[in-house]
N, C-alpha and C positions, 0 to 999 in steps of 0.2 A: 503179801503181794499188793504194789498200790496200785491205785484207778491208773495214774500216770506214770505207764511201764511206756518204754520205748514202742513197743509194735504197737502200741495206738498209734500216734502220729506216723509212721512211717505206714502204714496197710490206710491212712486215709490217704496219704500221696499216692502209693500204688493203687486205689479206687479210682482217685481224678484221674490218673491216668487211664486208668480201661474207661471210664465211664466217657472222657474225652472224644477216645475210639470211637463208642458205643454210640452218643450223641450225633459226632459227623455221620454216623453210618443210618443213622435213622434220617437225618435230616435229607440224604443224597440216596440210599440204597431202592428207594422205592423208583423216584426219575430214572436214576441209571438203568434199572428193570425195565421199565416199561421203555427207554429208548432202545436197549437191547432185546426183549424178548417181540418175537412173533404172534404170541397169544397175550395181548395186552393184560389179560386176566392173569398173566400169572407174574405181575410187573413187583408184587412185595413176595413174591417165592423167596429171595435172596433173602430178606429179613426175618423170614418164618423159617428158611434153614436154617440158619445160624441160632434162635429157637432149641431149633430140633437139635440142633449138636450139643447145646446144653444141655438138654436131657437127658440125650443119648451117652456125655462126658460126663454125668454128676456121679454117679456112683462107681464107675472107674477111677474118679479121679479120687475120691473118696478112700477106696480101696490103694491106690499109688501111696494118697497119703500119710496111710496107716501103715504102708510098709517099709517108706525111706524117708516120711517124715513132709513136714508143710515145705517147710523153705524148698527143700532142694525141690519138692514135686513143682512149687509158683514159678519156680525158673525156668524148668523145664517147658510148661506152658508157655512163656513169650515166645520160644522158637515158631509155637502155633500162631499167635499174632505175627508177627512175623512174615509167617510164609504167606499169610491170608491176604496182607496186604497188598506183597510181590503178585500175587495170584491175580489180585481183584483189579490194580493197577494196572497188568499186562492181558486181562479178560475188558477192558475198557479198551484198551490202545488197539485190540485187536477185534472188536466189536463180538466176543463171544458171551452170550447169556451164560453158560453151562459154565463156562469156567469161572464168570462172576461168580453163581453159586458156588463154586468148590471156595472160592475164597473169603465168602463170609460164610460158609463151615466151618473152614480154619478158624474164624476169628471165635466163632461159638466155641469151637474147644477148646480157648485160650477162656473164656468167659466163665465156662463147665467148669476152670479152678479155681479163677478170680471172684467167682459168688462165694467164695470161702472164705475171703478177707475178714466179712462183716462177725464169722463165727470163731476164728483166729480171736479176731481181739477181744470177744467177751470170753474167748474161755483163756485170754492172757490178764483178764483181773478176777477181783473176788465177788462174791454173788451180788451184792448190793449195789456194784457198778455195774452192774453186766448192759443196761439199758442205755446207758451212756455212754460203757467201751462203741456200744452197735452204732448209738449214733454219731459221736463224734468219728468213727468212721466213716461214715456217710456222708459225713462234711465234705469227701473230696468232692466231689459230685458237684459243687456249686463251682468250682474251678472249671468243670468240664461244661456246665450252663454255658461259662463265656466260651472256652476253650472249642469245644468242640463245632459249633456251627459259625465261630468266624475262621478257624481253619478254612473249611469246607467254600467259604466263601473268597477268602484268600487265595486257595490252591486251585478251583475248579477250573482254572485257565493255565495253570503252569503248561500243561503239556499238549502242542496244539493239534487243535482235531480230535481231543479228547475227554473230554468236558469229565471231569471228576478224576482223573486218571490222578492226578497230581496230588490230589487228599489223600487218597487211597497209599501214594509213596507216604507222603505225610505220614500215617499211623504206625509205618515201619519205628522210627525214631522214637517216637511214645513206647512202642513197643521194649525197645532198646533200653529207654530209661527205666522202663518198667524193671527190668533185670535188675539195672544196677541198686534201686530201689530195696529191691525184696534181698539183695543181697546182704543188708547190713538188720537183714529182723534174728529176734536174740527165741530164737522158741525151744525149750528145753526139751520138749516132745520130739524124741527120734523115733519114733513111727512105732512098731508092732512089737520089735525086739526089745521096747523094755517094758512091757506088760510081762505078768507072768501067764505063763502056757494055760489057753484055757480060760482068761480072763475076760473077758467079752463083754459082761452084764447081761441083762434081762432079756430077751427074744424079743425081736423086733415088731411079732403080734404084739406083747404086752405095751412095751413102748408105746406102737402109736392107735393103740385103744385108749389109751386115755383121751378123757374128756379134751382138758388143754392143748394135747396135740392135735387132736382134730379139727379143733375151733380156729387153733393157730395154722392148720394147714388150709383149710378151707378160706379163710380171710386171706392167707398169703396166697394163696394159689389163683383166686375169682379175681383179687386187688389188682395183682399184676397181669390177669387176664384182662379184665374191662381196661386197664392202662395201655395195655399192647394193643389190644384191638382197636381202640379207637385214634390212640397216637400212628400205626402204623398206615394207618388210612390218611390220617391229614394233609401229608404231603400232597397225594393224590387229589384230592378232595381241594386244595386251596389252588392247585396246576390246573384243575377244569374248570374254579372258580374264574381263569385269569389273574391269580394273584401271581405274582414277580418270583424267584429264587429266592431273594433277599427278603423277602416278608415271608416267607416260609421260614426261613432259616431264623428270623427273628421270633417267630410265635414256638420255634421247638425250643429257641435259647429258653425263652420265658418258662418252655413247661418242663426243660431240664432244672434250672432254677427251683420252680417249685416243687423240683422232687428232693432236693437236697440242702435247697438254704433251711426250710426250716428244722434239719439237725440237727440246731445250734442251740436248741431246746426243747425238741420231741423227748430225749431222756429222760428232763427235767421233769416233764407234763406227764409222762409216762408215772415215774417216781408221785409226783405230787397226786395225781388225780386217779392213776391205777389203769390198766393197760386197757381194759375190755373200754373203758371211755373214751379214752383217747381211738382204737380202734372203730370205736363207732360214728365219731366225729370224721374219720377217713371216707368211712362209707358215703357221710352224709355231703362232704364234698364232692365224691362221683356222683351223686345225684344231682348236684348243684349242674357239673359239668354238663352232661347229658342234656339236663332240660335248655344249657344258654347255647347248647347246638342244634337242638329241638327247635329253637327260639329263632332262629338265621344264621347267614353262615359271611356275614360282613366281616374285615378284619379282627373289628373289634370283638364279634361272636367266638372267631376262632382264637383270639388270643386271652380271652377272658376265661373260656370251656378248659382249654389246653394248660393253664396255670391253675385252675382249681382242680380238673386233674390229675396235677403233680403234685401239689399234696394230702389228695388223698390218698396216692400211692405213697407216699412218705408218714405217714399217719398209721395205714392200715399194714405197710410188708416192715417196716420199723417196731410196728408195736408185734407184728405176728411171731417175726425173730426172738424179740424179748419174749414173749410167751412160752415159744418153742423151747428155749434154753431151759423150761423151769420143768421140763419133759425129764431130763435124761442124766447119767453118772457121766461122771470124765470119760469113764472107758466104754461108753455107748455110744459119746458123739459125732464119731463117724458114721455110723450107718441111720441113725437118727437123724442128721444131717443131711445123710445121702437120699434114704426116702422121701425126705420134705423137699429138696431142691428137683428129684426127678419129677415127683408129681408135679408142681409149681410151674418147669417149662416145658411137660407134655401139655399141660392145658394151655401156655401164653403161645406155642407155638401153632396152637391147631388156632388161636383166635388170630395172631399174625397173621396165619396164612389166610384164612376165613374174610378176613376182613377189605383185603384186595379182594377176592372175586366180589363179595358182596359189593362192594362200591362200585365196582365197574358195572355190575348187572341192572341195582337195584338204589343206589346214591346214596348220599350222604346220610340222610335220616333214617335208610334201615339201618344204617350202620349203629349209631346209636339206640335205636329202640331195639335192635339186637342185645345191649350190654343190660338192659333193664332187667331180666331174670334173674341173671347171675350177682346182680347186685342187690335181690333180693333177697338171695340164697346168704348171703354174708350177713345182712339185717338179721336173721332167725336164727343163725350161726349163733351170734352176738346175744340175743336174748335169749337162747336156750344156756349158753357158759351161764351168764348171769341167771338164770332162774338153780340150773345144777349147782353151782357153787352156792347160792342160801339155803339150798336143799339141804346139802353138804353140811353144811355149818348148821345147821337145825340138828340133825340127826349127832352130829360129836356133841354138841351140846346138853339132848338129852340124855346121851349115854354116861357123859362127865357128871350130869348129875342126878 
């Protein structure tokens, strides 16, 4: 099996693509909210649903996959992008909150299948690449940096009297490509029917008791929580600032950017320097963030915090992936899989939501000195792997000799 099998490059284009979506929708879904909802407080619900439909889709989707297989389940999924769009587009035009939220639902359980991309390709090479397959998928992601918040700023007037209606059709067509996309991946795995009866592997207790998977869930799980929480609020936060659309839309390009340009070596760094490093160098750029928002909240504040940031979320849920992989057999990786993806957006969706009421109540710096625990909790995370593993390695040591 080489590193350079077809469904890497093709599952990085269908990345850019949802991440495109995913991008416009962070940069536009919180405003939209709060022009649409009565209770200003609940102006990022839209962005925390869709969250929550990830969670709620990870291990259904999971379970689809293993029983007709990736491709045809990925397909299936754009129909959800799809409707979300129609929905969200036609919940604008007609000023309804409620039906916005049904439509970035849809789009989360179009996401619930699309966070399978990054796992797709490291289990389409051989071990040694596996850190590489993950990132050099993630490279779409730098596509969607530009793509996604000049959409948003291109389209927000197409449809008039309806300020984002026209993005929102926009994602329909990403959607579309999306299909055509996923339709040319070569994955030999037809789902459940060619295991043999009974094949499953180990129990999912054993699985994710281990050390690794829990170091690796917990860093993915807080990483992309402190990321959500604070990225989901910014919009908010830079709109009461006074800041413009378009400066908003320029500090998410930047902290999309840095969630995915640097891809284009996280494997490498990974491979050369070893995972638990690299993840802790993640950590240590959310603390960077946190304090330069700590620091004020000038443009340059918000676009400095919002790019370190994004890669420490690219640091920390890139290296947790590779971690995760070193968990589980071929025939465990669905439910392995499926446990580390539902825990991961039951917590980014309660920080989503969490992080609108907080800011409306309490501003911008609870918001951040809220993510300081949880970014503690990954620092301990990280120095207990590293204290277990030389444990580890002492004890085979003395028994070898």
């Amino acid at each position: 099996m080489k590193f350079y099998h077809r469904n890497v490059p093709l599952l990085s284009v269908a990345q850019a693509l949802m991440m495109s979506c995913n991008s416009l929708i962070v940069a536009t879904a919180a405003l939209v909210g709060y022009n649409l909802a009565e209770d200003k407080s609940l102006a990022t619900l839209p962005l925390a649903i869709q969250f929550i439909a990830v969670m709620c889709t990870s291990i259904p989707a999971a379970m689809l996959m293993e029983k007709i297989g990736r491709k045809a389940a990925f397909q299936i999924a754009c129909g959800f992008g799809i409707g979300g769009g129609l929905l969200a587009s036609t919940a604008i035009v007609n000023g309804s909150f409620w039906l916005f939220v049904s439509g970035t639902a849809l789009v989360g359980m179009f996401n619930g299948f699309g966070n399978y991309y990054r796992f797709t390709a490291a289990d389409s090479v051989e071990l040694a690449y596996k850190s590489k397959a993950v990132s050099y998928t993630m490279l779409g992601g730098v596509i969607a940096a530009i793509a996604g918040p000049t959409l948003a700023k291109a389209s927000r007037q197409w449809i008039a009297n309806a300020e984002f209606a026209g993005s929102y059709m926009a994602i329909i067509v990403l959607y579309l490509g999306s299909f055509a996309v996923l339709s040319f991946l070569d994955i030999k795995d037809k789902g459940r029917r060619n295991l043999p009866a009974g094949d499953s592997g180990r129990p999912i207790k054993e699985i994710v008791c281990q050390a690794e998977y829990i170091v690796a869930l917990i860093c993915g799980m807080l990483g992309y929580a402190i990321m959500s929480f604070i990225m989901t609020a910014t919009p908010l936060a830079m709109n009461q600032a006074s800041f413009l659309f378009d400066d908003t839309a320029v500090v998410i390009q930047w902290h999309v950017m840095a969630m995915f340009a640097p891809s284009f070596f996280t494997g490498n760094l990974i491979v050369r320097f070893g995972v638990l490093r690299i993840m802790f160098f993640g950590a240590v750029f959310a603390a960077c963030a946190i304090v330069i928002n700590l620091a004020g909240s000038s443009y340059f504040h918000f676009l400095v915090a919002l790019t370190s940031l994004g890669l420490s979320w690219n640091f920390l849920f890139v290296g947790a992936t590779t971690l995760l992989t070193e968990t589980y057999h071929s025939n465990e990786r669905n439910k392995a899989q499926a446990v580390n993806d539902f825990v991961i957006f039951s917590t980014v969706s309660i920080g989503s939501l969490s992080s609108g009421a907080l800011q409306n109540a309490f501003g911008w710096q609870i918001v951040n000195l809220g993510a300081i625990p949880f970014l503690a909790v990954i620092f301990l995370a990280l120095g207990w792997l590293k204290y277990y593993r030389t444990k580890r390695l002492e004890i085979v040591s003395t028994l070898s000799s």
